[in-house]
DRENVEX-364578 format. One record per residue (C-alpha): x, y, z. Coordinates in steps of 0.1 Angstrom, whole numbers, plus 5000, padded with zeros to 4 digits. Layout:
+------+------+------+
!   xx !   yy !   zz !
+------+------+------+
!    X !    Y !    Z !
...
+------+------+------+
% end
This chain:
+------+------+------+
!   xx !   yy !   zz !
+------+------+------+
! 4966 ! 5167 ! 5127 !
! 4978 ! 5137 ! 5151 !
! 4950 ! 5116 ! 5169 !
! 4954 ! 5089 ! 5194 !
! 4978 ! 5062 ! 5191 !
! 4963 ! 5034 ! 5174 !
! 4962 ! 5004 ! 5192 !
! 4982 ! 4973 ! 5185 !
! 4970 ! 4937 ! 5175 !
! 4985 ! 4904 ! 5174 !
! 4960 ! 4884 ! 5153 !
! 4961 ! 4847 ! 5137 !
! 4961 ! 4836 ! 5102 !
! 4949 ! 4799 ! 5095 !
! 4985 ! 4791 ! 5084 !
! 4997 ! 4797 ! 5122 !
! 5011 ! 4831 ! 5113 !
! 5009 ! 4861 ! 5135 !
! 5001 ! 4897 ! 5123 !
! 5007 ! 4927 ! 5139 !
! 4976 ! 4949 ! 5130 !
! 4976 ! 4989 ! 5138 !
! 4940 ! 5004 ! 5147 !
! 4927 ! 5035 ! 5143 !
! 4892 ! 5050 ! 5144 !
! 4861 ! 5029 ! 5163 !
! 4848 ! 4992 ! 5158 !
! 4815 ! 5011 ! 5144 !
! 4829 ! 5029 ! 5118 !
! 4834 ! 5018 ! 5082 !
! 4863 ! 4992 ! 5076 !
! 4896 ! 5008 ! 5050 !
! 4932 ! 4985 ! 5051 !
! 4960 ! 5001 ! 5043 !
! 4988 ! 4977 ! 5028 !
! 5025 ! 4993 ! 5029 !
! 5049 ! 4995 ! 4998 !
! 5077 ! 4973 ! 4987 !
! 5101 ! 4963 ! 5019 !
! 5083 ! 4988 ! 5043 !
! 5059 ! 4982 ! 5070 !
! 5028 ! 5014 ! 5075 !
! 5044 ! 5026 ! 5107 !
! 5055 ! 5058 ! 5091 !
! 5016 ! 5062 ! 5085 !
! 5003 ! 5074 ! 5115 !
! 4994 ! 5107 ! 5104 !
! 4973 ! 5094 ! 5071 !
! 4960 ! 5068 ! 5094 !
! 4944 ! 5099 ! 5117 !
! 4932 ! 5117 ! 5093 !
! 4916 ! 5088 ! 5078 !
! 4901 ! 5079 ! 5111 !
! 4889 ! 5116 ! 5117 !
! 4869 ! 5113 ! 5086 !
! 4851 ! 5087 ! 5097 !
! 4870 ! 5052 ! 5089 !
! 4882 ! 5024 ! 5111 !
! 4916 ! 5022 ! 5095 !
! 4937 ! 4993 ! 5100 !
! 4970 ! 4984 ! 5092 !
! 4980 ! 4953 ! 5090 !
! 5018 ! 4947 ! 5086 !
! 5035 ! 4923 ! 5063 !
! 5047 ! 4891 ! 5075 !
! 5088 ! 4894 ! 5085 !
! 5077 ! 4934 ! 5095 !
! 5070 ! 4953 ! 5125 !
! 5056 ! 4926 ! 5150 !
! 5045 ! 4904 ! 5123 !
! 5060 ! 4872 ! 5122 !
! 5049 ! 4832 ! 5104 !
! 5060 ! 4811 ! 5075 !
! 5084 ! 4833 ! 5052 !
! 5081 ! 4802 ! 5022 !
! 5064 ! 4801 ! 4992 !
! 5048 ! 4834 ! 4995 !
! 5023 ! 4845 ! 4967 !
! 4997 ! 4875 ! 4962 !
! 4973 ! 4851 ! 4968 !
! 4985 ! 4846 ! 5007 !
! 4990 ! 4879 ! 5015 !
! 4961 ! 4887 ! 5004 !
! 4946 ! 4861 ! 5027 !
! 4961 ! 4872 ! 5056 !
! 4939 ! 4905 ! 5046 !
! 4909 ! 4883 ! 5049 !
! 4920 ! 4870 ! 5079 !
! 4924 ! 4901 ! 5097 !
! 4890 ! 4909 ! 5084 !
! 4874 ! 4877 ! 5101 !
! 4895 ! 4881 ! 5131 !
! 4877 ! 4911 ! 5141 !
! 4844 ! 4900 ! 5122 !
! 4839 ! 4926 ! 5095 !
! 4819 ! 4917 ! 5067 !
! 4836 ! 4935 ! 5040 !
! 4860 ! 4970 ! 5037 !
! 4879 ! 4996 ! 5015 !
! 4913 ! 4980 ! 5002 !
! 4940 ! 5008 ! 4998 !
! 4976 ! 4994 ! 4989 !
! 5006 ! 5020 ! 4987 !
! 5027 ! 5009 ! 4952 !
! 5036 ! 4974 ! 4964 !
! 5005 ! 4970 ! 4982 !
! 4981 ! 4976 ! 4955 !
! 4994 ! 4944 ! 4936 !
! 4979 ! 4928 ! 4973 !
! 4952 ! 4946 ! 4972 !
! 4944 ! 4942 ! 4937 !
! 4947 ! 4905 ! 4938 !
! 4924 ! 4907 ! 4972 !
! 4896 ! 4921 ! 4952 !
! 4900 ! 4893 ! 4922 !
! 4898 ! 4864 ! 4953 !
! 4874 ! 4877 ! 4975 !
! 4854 ! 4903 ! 4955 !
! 4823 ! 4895 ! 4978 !
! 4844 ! 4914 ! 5009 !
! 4860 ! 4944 ! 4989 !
! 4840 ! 4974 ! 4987 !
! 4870 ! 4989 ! 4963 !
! 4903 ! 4990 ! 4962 !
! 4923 ! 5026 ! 4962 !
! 4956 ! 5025 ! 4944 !
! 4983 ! 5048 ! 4960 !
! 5013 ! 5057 ! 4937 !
! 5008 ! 5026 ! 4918 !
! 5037 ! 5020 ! 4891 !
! 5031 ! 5022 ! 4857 !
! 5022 ! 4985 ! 4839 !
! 5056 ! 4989 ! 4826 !
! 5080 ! 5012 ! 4843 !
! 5112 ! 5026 ! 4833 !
! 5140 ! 5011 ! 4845 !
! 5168 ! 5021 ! 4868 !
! 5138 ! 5025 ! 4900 !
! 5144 ! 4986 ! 4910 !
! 5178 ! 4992 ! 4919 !
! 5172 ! 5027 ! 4936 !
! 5149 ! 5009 ! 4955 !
! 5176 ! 4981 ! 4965 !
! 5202 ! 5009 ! 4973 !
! 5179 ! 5034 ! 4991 !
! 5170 ! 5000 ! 5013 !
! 5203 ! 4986 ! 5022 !
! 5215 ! 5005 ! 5057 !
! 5253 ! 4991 ! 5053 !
! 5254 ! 5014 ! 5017 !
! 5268 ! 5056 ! 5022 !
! 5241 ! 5076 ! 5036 !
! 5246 ! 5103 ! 5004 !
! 5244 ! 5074 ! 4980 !
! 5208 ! 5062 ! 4999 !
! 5194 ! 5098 ! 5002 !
! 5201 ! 5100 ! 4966 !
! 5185 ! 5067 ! 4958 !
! 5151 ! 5082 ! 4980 !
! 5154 ! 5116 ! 4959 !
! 5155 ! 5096 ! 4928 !
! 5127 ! 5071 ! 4932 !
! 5103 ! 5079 ! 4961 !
! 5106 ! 5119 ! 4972 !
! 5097 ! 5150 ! 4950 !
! 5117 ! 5180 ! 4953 !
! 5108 ! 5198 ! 4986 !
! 5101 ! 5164 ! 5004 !
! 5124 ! 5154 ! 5030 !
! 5136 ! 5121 ! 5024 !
! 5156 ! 5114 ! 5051 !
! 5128 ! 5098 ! 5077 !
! 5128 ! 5068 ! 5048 !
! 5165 ! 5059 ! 5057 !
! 5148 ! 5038 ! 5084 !
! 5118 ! 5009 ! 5082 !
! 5131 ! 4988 ! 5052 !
! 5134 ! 4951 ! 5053 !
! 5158 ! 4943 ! 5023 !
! 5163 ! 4909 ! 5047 !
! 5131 ! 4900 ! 5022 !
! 5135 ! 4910 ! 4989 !
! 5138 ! 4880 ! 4976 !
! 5106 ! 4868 ! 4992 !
! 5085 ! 4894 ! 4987 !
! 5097 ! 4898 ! 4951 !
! 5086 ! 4866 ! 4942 !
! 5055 ! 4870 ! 4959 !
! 5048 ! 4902 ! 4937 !
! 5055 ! 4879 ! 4903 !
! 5027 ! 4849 ! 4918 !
! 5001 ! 4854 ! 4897 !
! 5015 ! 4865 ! 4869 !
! 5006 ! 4907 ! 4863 !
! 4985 ! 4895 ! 4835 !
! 4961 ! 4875 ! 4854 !
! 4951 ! 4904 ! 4877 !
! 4959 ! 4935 ! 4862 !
! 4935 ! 4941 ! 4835 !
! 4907 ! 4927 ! 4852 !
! 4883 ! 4941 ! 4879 !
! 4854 ! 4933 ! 4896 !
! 4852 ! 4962 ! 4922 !
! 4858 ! 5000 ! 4916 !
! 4892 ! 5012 ! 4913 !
! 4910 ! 5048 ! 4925 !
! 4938 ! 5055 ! 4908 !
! 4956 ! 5075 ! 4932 !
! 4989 ! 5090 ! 4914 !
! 5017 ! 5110 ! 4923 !
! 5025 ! 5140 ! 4900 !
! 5062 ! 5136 ! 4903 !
! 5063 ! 5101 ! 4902 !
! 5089 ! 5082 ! 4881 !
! 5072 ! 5050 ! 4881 !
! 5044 ! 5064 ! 4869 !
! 5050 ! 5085 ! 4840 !
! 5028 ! 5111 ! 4824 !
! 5018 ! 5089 ! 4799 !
! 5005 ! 5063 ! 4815 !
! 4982 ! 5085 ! 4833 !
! 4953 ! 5065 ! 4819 !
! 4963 ! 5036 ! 4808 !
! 4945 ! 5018 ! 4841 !
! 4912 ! 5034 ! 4830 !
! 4919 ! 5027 ! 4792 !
! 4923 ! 4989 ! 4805 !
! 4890 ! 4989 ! 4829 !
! 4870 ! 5018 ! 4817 !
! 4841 ! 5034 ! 4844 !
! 4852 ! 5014 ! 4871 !
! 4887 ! 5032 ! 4878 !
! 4886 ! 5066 ! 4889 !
! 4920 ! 5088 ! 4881 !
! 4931 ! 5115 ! 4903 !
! 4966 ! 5131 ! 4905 !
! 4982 ! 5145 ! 4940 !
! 5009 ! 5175 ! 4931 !
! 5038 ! 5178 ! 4953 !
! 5045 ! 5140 ! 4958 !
! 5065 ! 5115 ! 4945 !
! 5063 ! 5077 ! 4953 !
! 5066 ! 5079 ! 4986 !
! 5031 ! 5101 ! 4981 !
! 5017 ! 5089 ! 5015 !
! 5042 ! 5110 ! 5040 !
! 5044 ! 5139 ! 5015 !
! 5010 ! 5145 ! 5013 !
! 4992 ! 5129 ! 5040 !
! 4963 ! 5153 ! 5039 !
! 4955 ! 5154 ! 5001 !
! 4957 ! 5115 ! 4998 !
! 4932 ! 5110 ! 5034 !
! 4909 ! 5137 ! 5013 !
! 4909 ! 5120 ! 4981 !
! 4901 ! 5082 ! 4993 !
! 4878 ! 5095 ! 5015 !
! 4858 ! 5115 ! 4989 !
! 4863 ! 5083 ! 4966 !
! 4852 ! 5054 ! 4991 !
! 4824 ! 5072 ! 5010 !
! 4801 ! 5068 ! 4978 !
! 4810 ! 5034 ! 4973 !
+------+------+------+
% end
């Protein structure tokens, strides 16, 4: 299923930065921002983004500063900022309130969204969100997979190891990294601290997971809902990895959409 293109946005945060803000669905429809993972912009999204938007969502894509056609101050980045530039999209086209869903990097921006500004999130959906504590090793596949000037083989491995399940093709994730801000956006994810956010939640939570997910290991299935009880919601996509989103576009538009429309 591929709908129209989404239309493309240039909008303002207070701080004098510029976003560049993907569109899909109508103005009437019920607001649902989709935050990319670590390094990557939500270009490579278009097909969730449709199939969001055919179910009845304005779906909008906002993408990280440094990313895509996003561009402002690259210092002292926090949660807390990014997360305001989420607000600040939300004012620029004056919605009240909408669904927060944030791929494994941008859950920790949507999670920390929802703790600043609980009045304007309806809930927050967690794509292929890593374990609390995940094994190691998956940083530096992430660093290899991301750096173009490493072997092709070596990268492709890296992908297969950390973000595709067998059967996936990996190789459309050789492009749309930024590794030019790791260093930046790495400190952002430790500002504040995982403690002050993770086990606490004012809005309901999906836990979207990956079934072949390495940074989300069996057994921590349910460790989010041990943390927060009745407000998260687990669910578990087969066939997917951590990339999740372009391996199973379909199943993850269903599940958020069965999730968020009874929020």
């Amino acid at each position: 299923m591929s709908g129209p293109a989404p239309q493309r946005l240039l909008l303002p945060t207070p701080d004098g930065a510029l976003l560049d803000v993907c569109v899909d669905g109508a103005p009437q429809q019920p607001a649902l921002v989709l935050l990319p993972s670590s390094l990557r912009d939500s270009l490579d999204c278009d097909e969730l983004a449709a199939q969001l938007a055919g179910a009845g969502w304005q779906v909008l894509r906002p993408q990280p500063r440094g990313m895509a056609g996003s561009r402002g101050p690259m210092q002292h980045l926090s949660l807390h900022l990014l997360a305001a530039d989420v607000m600040a999209v939300l004012d620029a086209l004056q919605i009240e309130s909408a669904v927060l869903a944030g791929h494994a990097f941008g859950h920790f921006v949507a999670r920390v969204a929802a703790m600043d500004h609980p009045q304007r999130v309806r809930g927050v959906a967690l794509l292929a969100a890593a374990a609390r504590l995940f094994p190691p090793g998956l940083t530096a596949a992430l660093d290899l997979a991301a750096d173009a000037l490493q072997p092709e083989a070596a990268r492709l491995q890296a992908l297969r190891q950390a973000f595709f399940a067998p059967g996936s093709d990996a190789r459309p994730w050789l492009q749309g990294w930024y590794p030019q801000w790791r260093t930046a956006y790495r400190a952002a994810g430790a500002l504040p601290p995982k403690d002050q956010w993770w086990p606490h939640t004012a809005v309901p939570l999906l836990d979207l997971q990956a079934a072949q997910d390495p940074w989300r290991p069996a057994h921590t299935r349910d460790e989010l809902r041990q943390a927060l009880g009745d407000a998260v919601q687990v669910a578990v996509i087969e066939g997917a990895s951590h990339a999740l989103l372009p391996e199973q576009p379909a199943a993850v538009a269903a599940a958020v959409h069965h999730w968020a429309r009874r929020l």
